[in-house]
Structures are given as structure tokens and as C-alpha cells.
C-alpha positions, 0 to 999 in steps of 0.5 A: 496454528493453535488457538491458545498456548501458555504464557511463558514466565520470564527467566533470567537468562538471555536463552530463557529471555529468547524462548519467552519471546518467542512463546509470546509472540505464537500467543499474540498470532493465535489471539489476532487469529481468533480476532482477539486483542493481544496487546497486553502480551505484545507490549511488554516484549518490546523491551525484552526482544533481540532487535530482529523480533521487533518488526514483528512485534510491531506488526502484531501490536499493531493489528491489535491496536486497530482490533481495540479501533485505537488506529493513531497508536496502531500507525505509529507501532506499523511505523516504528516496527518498518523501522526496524524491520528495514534496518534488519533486511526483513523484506517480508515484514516491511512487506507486510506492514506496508500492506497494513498502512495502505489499507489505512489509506484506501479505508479512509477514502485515498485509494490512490495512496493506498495503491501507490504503498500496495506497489511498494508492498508488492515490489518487496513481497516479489523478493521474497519466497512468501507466496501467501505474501505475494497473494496478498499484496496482489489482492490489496493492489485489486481492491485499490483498483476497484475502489479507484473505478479501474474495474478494468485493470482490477478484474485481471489482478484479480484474475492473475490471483485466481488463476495462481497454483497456490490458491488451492492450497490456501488456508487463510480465512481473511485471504478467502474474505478478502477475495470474496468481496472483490468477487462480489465488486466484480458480479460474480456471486457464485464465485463469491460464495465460494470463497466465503463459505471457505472463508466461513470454515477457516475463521470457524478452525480459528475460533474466530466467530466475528470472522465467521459471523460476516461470512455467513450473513454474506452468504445468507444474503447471497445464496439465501443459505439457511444454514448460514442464517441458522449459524449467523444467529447463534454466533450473534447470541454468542457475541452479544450487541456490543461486538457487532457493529451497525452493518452486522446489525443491520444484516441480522435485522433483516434476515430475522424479519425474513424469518418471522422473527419480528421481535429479534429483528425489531432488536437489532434494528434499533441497536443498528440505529443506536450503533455510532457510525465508525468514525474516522479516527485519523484526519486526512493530514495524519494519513498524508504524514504516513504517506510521506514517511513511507515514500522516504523508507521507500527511497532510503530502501532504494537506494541502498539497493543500488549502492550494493550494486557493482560499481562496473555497471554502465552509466547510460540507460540502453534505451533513451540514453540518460543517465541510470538512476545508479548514475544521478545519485553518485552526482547528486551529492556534489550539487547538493553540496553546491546548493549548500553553499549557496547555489541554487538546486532544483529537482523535476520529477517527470512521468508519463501519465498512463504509460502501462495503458500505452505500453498495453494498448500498443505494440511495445515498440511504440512504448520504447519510441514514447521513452525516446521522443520524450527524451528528445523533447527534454533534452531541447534546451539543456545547459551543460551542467544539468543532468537528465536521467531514466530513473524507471519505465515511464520516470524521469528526473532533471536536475537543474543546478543554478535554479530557484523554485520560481524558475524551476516551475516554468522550466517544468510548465514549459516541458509540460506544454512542449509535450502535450503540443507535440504530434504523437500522431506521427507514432501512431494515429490514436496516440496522444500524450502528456506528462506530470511533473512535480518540482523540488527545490533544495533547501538547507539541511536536504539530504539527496534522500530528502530531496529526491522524496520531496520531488517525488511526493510533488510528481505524485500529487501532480499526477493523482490530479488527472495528470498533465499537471506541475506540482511543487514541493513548497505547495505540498507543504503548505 
């Protein structure tokens, strides 16, 4: 990638208007390459662009935005540019974003959240070719990992990265970064330095020297590199203070104190003490607003995947014998319907908490007779007209026409006793099981997409709280 390239000045044809787009947009990555606001080039473009250039736009006006800490405006240009990227088929971008709105999540404290968006990322990044891509997806699901305490589980998505053919052929200076510091959350220093002195040498190619600066005080701290300190000092006398935030202050105070630079130290001390602390710029509720956008794209994306699949295909799930999630949405909208007329609707969104621990600690045939008991145990009692289907590996969804929030709720409290009190010793001596369940209720106006979101929303929440829980739709919103 170039450091720099001209401006193209506007033409009036439609082919000269192309070309200008384009030239504008190698201009803006070359900037946030060299970590370097591009907004001004960005913006204007937005007016300019065909419609399948605005995802990417969006997803370089944002990052510039995030780069001037103007975070609210950067989300809403992240949105607006998913948006259009999901209505262009452009999976790699919409993989993409969603990898920059989740980490607002795990940024701001809600690793959870951030790793149920990096899932999404990475289900799409796995249709495309874009190994960088696939890469990075995988390296944001390990940092939720680490940050949600599942060091675990997060030590061997890491190692799946290392271990990846592409890695040596990797030439991305925040991909490097990024794996340097999960090395550094998982004890392996060496490692560590490794990738942040390639880290170094990338951002350097860039012309990114903030980008260099934080690898090479990293590694001065780490393998006490004097030539890391060395580099370090000049690229902060190239900054000058106000580039540097409170921890590079910090950093650069006490490397010059171990040098017996006294005054310098002295001097970034006090600016370390001057330098704010990064507020966070987005409350709680505006992350959670985020969230609840993105899991309705998510559904929207869904399910227009499954309606593009061949009508033929059967309407029971081989292994529990539910109906197919591809079934339930060809029933749903008659219910709504109904609802719509006056008939109540309600929705359970049921999983299995923990169900990949069970599919990974015991032999998969146990995982598949977990699928069937809970179906038998859901199946106790059911009317004629509900409908029970598999709508993932550990995922279930109950309709219920006829039934209020109210009865909906202890229909769910009553299922969630019923399989926390059954005997799963009798599958396995150490097995012990239960499920969250989150509870939606038509209202006027619900789409199947927005039902079905909103019961989502509700099993999710049910189940961040530690799972063996019921969470309702109407306590989400509140």
C-alpha cells in the first residue's frame, strides 16, 4: 500500500466521477494506514459514490472518526455503512464492520457482547476467501475470550491463529499488534516480542509512528531492547505530548528514569498526570442500542439465506425431530397474523447453557442424546397448534399461539425447572444440565423478523446472567 497519492479532482462524467471515487478511497486507506484522519476525504464521497462503494466508505469514515475519538459519529457511519453493505451482498464488509462494532463492545467493558457480534463477524468472514479477514475475526473472538476470564478456550483460538499457513505470509502491522498482546495475556513473552517487533517494522513501512511508538516501548519493556528505547524516544520527540495518551506517557517516563534521563522522565510524568483519562464516550445504553440493531441485521441476513434455499428440503431436523428453522419461518407469519387479530403470540427462545463444553468434554453421542432428551422433556405437554423447532446446535424455539407474556413466562419457569431437576446422571455420571430461556410476546406492529429478534435479545441476556435463567422481552426494554 502507498503512503500517499493525489487527490483526483472531480470530473463531470459519470466514468471520470468512478475513477475520482476510487482515487479517494486508496487516499483514505493510505492515511488510516499511517494512522491518520481521512475524514475530510471520505465524506464527500458519500454523496458521490455508486451504492456498492458505501459500505466501504462507511467502514474507512468510520475508523477515521474513532482515530479524532469522535466514537458516537464513527457507530453511526459503522451502521449506516452495514446497511448498505448487507443490501449489496458484500459479506466481507459486513464482516468487517461488524469486527469494529464489537470491539466498541469489548472496549467499553462488554466482552460478551463483543463476542456474540465477533461470532457473527466470523460466520461471515467463513464465506468469504479473505484469509486476513478470517484472521482477524478469529483474533477478535480470543481477545473476548481472554477479557470474559475463558483463558481456556481462548489460548486454543489463539493457537488455531498461530498455527495458520497464512501467518507467515502476514503483513499486517495491527494484525501483528493485536497477536502480540493476546501472547502477552497468555504468558508467552517471547512470543510476544516476536510479533511486536514485526509489529514495529510494518507500522514503520506505513509511516505510522504512533503505531510504531507502542510496539517498541512494548518491547523495551519486555526484552529491555535498547534499541526499542532508543527508537521509542525519537518517534515521541517526532510526536510531540499531545499525540501521546496517559499509558505511552507513562511508559516513556519510565524508561527515561532507567536511562538517567531524569528531567525527560520528569516531563512525561507530569503530562501523564495532566493527560485525562479516555472517557468513555458512548454510555452503556447506546452500546446496548448498537447491539440490538446488529442482532436484527444479523436475522434479516439469516433469513434471507434460508429463503434462498431449495423449497425441497425436508421440514424435520434428522436428529431431534423438530421442525427446521427453514420450517418455522414459513409458519410464523400465519401466527402473526393471527396475533394481529387479536390472538395472542408468544415466542420461547431456549438453549443449552454451555453445550460446546458438553460437546467438547464428552463423546459426541452424548451431545446428541442431550438434543433429544431436551426435546422430549419440551415436548411434555404441548398443545396441538404450538410449534417446537431446532433452530441451531444447542437452539430451540417454541411458539405458543393462545399465550399472553404472563403465561408465556411460567410456561418458560416451568421448562426451566423441568430440565434442571431431570437425572442427566442416567447419560452420564458427571452430567448436569440446564437451559436459558428468553420469552417474547407479539406486539402490534412485529414483523417475524422483529419477534423473532426480540426473543433472541431476551435468551441472550438470559444467559449472560450465568445461564439457568428466563429473561423477557418486556424486561429488556425497560
Amino acid at each position: 500500500m502507498q503512503n500517499s497519492l493525489p487527490l483526483v479532482p472531480a470530473m463531470p462524467s459519470a466514468f471520470s466521477a468512478v475513477n475520482d471515487a476510487c482515487a479517494q478511497i486508496a487516499t483514505a486507506q493510505a492515511l488510516l494506514a499511517s494512522e491518520h484522519a481521512a475524514s475530510d476525504v471520505l465524506r464527500p464521497l458519500l454523496a458521490l459514490a455508486r451504492t456498492e462503494q458505501l459500505g466501504e466508505i462507511g467502514l474507512l469514515l468510520g475508523s477515521s472518526l474513532q482515530l479524532e475519538a469522535l466514537l458516537p459519529q464513527a457507530i453511526e457511519a459503522w451502521l449506516s455503512a452495514l446497511d448498505s453493505a448487507l443490501s449489496c451482498g458484500q459479506t466481507g464488509i459486513a464482516a468487517a464492520l461488524w469486527l469494529a462494532l464489537a470491539a466498541v463492545g469489548r472496549e467499553h467493558g462488554d466482552a460478551a457482547l463483543a463476542l456474540r457480534l465477533d461470532q457473527h463477524a466470523a460466520q461471515l468472514a467463513a464465506l468469504t476467501s479473505n484469509q486476513p479477514l478470517r484472521m482477524q475475526a478469529a483474533l477478535a473472538v480470543a481477545a473476548d475470550l481472554f477479557a470474559l476470564g475463558e483463558r481456556a478456550d481462548a489460548a486454543l483460538a489463539l493457537e488455531q491463529v498461530l498455527a495458520s499457513q497464512t501467518l507467515s505470509a502476514l503483513h499486517d502491522a495491527r494484525q501483528h499488534e493485536q497477536i502480540a498482546s493476546l501472547l502477552l495475556i497468555a504468558g508467552k513473552d517471547d512470543e510476544a516480542c516476536r510479533h511486536y517487533a514485526a509489529a514495529a517494522g510494518h507500522y514503520r513501512n506505513d509511516g505510522a509512528p504512533l503505531g510504531e511508538l507502542r510496539c517498541r516501548l512494548q518491547l523495551g519493556e519486555l526484552a529491555q531492547d535498547k534499541e526499542a528505547n532508543t527508537r521509542a524516544a525519537q518517534l515521541a520527540a517526532e510526536l510531540g505530548h499531545a499525540r501521546l495518551d496517559r499509558q505511552q506517557h507513562r511508559q516513556l517516563a519510565a524508561l527515561f528514569e532507567a536511562s538517567g534521563e531524569l528531567a525527560l522522565a520528569v516531563t512525561h510524568l507530569e503530562a501523564a498526570l495532566a493527560t485525562p483519562a479516555v472517557a468513555v464516550p458512548v454510555p452503556s445504553r447506546r452500546i446496548n442500542a448498537v447491539a440490538m440493531r446488529l442482532q436484527l441485521l444479523a436475522s434479516e441476513l439469516e433469513l434471507s439465506q434460508l429463503r434462498k434455499q431449495p423449497q425441497q428440503e425436508t421440514e424435520q431436523d434428522a436428529l431431534s425431530g423438530n421442525l427446521t428453522r427453514a420450517a418455522l419461518n414459513t409458519r410464523l407469519p400465519a401466527l402473526i397474523a393471527a396475533a394481529h387479530d387479536g390472538q395472542s403470540l408468544s415466542l420461547l427462545q431456549i438453549t443449552i447453557d454451555r453445550f460446546s463444553e458438553i460437546r467438547a468434554q464428552r463423546a459426541r453421542h452424548i451431545g446428541d442424546d442431550v438434543v433429544r432428551t431436551v426435546t422430549a422433556l419440551l415436548r411434555i405437554d404441548r398443545r396441538p397448534a404450538e410449534l417446537l423447532a431446532r433452530i441451531g446446535d444447542d437452539e430451540f424455539l417454541l411458539a405458543l399461539p393462545g399465550r399472553d407474556a404472563e403465561a408465556a413466562q411460567q410456561e418458560a419457569e416451568i421448562l426451566r425447572q423441568r430440565i434442571a431437576g431431570y437425572d442427566w446422571a442416567s447419560l452420564h455420571p458427571a452430567l448436569a444440565l440446564s437451559v436459558s430461556i428468553g420469552c417474547a410476546s407479539c406486539l402490534p406492529g412485529d414483523s417475524t423478523d422483529v419477534l423473532l429478534f426480540r426473543a433472541d435479545l431476551a435468551r441472550y441476556l438470559a444467559q449472560r446472567g450465568g445461564g439457568n435463567h428466563v429473561s423477557c422481552a418486556a424486561e429488556v426494554s425497560q
